[in-house]
C-alpha positions in Angstrom: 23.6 21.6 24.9 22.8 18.8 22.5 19.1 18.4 20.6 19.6 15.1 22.4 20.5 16.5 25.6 17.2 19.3 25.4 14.8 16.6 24.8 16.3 14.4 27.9 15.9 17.4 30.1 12.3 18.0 28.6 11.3 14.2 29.6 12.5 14.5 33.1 10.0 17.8 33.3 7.4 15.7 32.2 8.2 13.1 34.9 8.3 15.7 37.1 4.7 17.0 35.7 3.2 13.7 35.8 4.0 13.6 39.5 2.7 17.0 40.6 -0.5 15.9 38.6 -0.7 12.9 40.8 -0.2 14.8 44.1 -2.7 17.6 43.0 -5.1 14.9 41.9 -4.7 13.5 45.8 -6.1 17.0 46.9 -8.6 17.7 44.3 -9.8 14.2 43.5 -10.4 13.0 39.8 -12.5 15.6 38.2 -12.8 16.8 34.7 -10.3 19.5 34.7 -8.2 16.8 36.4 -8.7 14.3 33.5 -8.4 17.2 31.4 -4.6 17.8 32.7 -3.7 14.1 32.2 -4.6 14.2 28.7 -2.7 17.6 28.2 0.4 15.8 29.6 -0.5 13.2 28.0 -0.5 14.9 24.3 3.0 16.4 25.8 4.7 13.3 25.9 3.6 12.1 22.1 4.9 15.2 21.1 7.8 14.8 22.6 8.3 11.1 20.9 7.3 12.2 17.7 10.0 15.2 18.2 12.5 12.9 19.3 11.5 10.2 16.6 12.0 12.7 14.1 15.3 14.0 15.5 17.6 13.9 12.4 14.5 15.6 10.5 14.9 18.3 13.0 18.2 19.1 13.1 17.9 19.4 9.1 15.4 21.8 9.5 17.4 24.5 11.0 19.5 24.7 7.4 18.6 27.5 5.2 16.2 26.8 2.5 17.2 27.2 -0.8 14.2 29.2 -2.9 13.5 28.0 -6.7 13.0 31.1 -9.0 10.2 30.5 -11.0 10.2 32.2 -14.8 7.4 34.8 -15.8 7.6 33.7 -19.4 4.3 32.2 -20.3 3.9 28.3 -20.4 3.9 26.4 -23.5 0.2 26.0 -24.7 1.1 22.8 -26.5 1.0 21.4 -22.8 -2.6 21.9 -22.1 -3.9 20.9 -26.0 -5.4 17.8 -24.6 -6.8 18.9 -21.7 -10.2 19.4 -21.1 -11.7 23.2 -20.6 -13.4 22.7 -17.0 -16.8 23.1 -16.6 -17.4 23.5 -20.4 -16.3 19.5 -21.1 -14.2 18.6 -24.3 -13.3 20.5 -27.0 -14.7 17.5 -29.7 -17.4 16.9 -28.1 -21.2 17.6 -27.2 -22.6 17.6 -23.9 -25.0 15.1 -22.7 
């Protein structure tokens, strides 16, 4: 089955949610582990845009990832000879 075809089948379950909430919600009335269950399924279905906004981002995902080696030789010291020591201020100068 399809990424496309998942998140289809995950909507209609959320339809399908949203209706048992309502028909629960009949029996129970509208209190505040009722509310709280809207907004659950609520939070569901952004997810579920976001997911399927950012299909092509998804599908991408499940490539390997390639790792970057990183050198143990030390940095060049000629890179930080401007920089300011933290917390002791510049080099030239005095502190206030």
């Amino acid at each position: 089955m399809s990424v496309k075809d998942e998140l289809t089948v995950i909507e209609r379950s959320l339809e399908d949610l949203d209706r048992a909430i309502g028909r629960l919600e009949q029996h129970l009335g509208k209190g505040l582990e009722m509310r709280r269950l809207r907004l659950d399924a609520g939070h569901l279905r952004e997810d579920l845009a976001l997911l399927r906004a950012g299909t092509p981002a998804a599908a991408e995902a499940h490539q390997p990832v390639q790792l970057v080696t990183i050198p143990d030789t030390p940095y060049d010291a000629s890179l930080w000879k401007d920089a300011d020591e933290e917390g002791l201020g510049c080099r030239d100068r005095r502190a206030p």
